[in-house]
N, C-alpha and C positions, 0 to 999 in steps of 0.2 A: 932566366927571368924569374924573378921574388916577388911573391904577394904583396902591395901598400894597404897601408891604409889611407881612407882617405879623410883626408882635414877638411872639416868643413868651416868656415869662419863667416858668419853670416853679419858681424856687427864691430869689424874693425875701423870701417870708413866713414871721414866725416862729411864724404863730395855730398852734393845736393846736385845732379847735372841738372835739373830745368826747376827754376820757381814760380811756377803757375799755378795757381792758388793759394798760397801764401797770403796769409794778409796778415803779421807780425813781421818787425824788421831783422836784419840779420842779430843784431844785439842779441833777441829773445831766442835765435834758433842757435846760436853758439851756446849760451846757455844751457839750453834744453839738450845739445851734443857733450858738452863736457859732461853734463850728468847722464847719458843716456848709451855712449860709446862705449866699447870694449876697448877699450883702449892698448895698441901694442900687443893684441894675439894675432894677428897677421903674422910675428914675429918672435912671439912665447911660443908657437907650436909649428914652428918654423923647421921645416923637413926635407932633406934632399933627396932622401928613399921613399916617401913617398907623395901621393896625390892630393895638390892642395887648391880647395876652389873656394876663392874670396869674393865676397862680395865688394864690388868696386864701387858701393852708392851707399850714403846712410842709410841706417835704421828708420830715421825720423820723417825723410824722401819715401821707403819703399824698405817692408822687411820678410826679409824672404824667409824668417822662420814661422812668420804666422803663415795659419788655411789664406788661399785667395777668397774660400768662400766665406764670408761674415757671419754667416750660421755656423760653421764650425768651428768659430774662432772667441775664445771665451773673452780675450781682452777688445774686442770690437766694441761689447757693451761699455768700455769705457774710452770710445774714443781711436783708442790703438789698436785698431784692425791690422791689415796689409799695409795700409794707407795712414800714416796717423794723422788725425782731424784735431785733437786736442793733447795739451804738453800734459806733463808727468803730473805738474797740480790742477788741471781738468780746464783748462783758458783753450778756447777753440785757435787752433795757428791756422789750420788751412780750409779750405772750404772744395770738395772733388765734385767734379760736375760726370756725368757718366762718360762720357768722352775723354777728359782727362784720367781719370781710371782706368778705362781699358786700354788708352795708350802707354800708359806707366805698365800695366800689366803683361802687355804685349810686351814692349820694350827692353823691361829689364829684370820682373820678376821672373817670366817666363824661360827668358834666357838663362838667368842663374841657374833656375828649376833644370834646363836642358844638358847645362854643364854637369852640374850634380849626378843626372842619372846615366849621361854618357858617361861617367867615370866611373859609376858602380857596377853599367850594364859591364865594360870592358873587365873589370875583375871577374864577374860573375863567370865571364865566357869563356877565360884562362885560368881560372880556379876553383871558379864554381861555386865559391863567395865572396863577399864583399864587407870591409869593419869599416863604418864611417866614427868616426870621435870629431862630435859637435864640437867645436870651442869655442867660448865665453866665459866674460867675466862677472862682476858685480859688486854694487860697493857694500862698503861694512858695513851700513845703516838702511833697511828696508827705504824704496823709495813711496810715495806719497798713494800713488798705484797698485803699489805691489800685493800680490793678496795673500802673501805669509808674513804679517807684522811684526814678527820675531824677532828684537834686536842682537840675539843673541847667535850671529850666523858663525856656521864654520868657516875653517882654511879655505878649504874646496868642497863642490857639491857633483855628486853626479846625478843623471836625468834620465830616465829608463823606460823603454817600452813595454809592456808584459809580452809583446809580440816577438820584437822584433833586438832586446836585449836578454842576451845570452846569461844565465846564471854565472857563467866562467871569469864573462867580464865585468858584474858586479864583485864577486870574490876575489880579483884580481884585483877590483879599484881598494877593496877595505885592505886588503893585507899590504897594498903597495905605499898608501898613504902614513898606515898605522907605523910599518917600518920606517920610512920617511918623517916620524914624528908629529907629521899632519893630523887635524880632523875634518871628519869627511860628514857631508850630509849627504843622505840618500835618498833624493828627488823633495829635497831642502837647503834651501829656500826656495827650488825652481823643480820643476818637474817637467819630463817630455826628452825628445830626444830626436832630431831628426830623419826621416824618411823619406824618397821619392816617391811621389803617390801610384806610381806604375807598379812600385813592389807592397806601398802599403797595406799591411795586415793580411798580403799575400802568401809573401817568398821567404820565408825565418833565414834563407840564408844570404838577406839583408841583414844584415848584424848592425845596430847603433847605440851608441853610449853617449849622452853628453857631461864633458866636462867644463866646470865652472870653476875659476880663481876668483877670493875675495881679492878686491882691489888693495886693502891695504896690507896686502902682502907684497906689492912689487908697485904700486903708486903712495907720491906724499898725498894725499885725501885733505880735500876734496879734489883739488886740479889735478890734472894729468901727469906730471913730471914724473916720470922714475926717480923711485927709492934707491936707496946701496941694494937693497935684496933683493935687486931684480933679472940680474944675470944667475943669481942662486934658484933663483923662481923659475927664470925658464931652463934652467941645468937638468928640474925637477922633472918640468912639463914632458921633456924631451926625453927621458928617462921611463916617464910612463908611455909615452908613446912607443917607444921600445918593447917594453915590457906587455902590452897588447900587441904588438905585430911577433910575439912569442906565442903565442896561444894560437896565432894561428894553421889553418891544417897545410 
């Protein structure tokens, strides 16, 4: 038995399972998904050696990479908590009542949250650590929300904990992109990097790195359609994903 890592893909789907509270029609919330989806990392970090847990619900439904709690959670102040209450340009879509929240909570944040640390605890207990590599995308043009205004985004960005991301696997991310001929930001445009709160800022040998593809590296932008360069895109992904389950002890 081999070390995984484990994939985490928190924003490949576009399901919506229940529209209670909703008050925009689906028009606005297709919308708000083509612009808001990671579109096709389900399938860009797509691995049969190792551990992959995807989130089977939109972002825009329920996002399992923010806090549950809205104090800890810097994008709450606009709207996109756990929960999103308002789209990307600030128009209020749903309205949570607290009942609705803790059911959504219960239901499938929770759950996600559950899968995630059953799969780290199980490394942990067989090798005594665990590398999760966050996957995400994003598109070429800061969205309306975003709070690095920067038009001038990289290839790829990684996302890093002070805690809980390893110096090895930042050094690994620069030298592997640089060869690669890529440009890489470093906790640019996006910064963070996921954690189960059981080990957060606990256990270092949590190990987490999030990686970020600019979309218009493997989509025609704005819509979703795959590029020519996107079977090259994910040849890459896969590649690095390699190349961190090397580092491993």
């Amino acid at each position: 038995m081999t070390n995984k890592i484990i994939l985490h893909i928190p924003h490949a789907s576009s399901n919506i399972p229940i529209t209670d509270g909703y008050i925009v029609d689906t028009v606005v919330l297709e919308k708000e998904m083509l612009k808001l989806t990671d579109w096709y990392t389900d399938d860009l970090f797509s691995s049969n050696q190792d551990e992959m847990i995807i989130a089977p619900f939109s972002r825009i439904f329920c996002d399992p990479e923010r806090f549950a709690d809205d104090a800890m959670e810097v994008m709450a102040q606009h709207g996109m908590g756990v929960l999103y209450v308002k789209s990307d340009e600030g128009k209020t879509i749903r309205n949570i009542t607290p009942e609705l929240r803790d059911g959504i909570l219960t239901s499938y944040y929770w759950k996600h949250h559950a899968r995630l640390s059953a799969a780290v605890n199980e490394q942990l207990e067989l090798f005594g650590e665990a590398i999760i590599i966050d996957g995400h995308s994003y598109p070429s043009r800061p969205l309306v929300r975003d709070l690095d205004q920067n038009p001038n985004r990289p290839d790829f960005n990684i996302g890093t904990d002070p805690y809980h991301t390893p110096k090895k696997l930042i050094d690994l991310s620069i030298a592997f992109f640089e060869s690669a001929g890529y440009s890489l930001g470093i906790d640019w445009p996006y910064r963070g990097t996921i954690v189960p709160m059981e080990h957060y800022q606990k256990n270092k040998n949590v190990q987490s790195i999030m990686l970020e593809i600019n979309r218009s590296l493997y989509l025609n932008e704005p819509g979703n359609e795959k590029s020519a360069n996107y079977e090259e895109i994910k040849k890459i992904i896969s590649q690095y994903i390699a190349a961190a389950r090397s580092v491993m002890r």
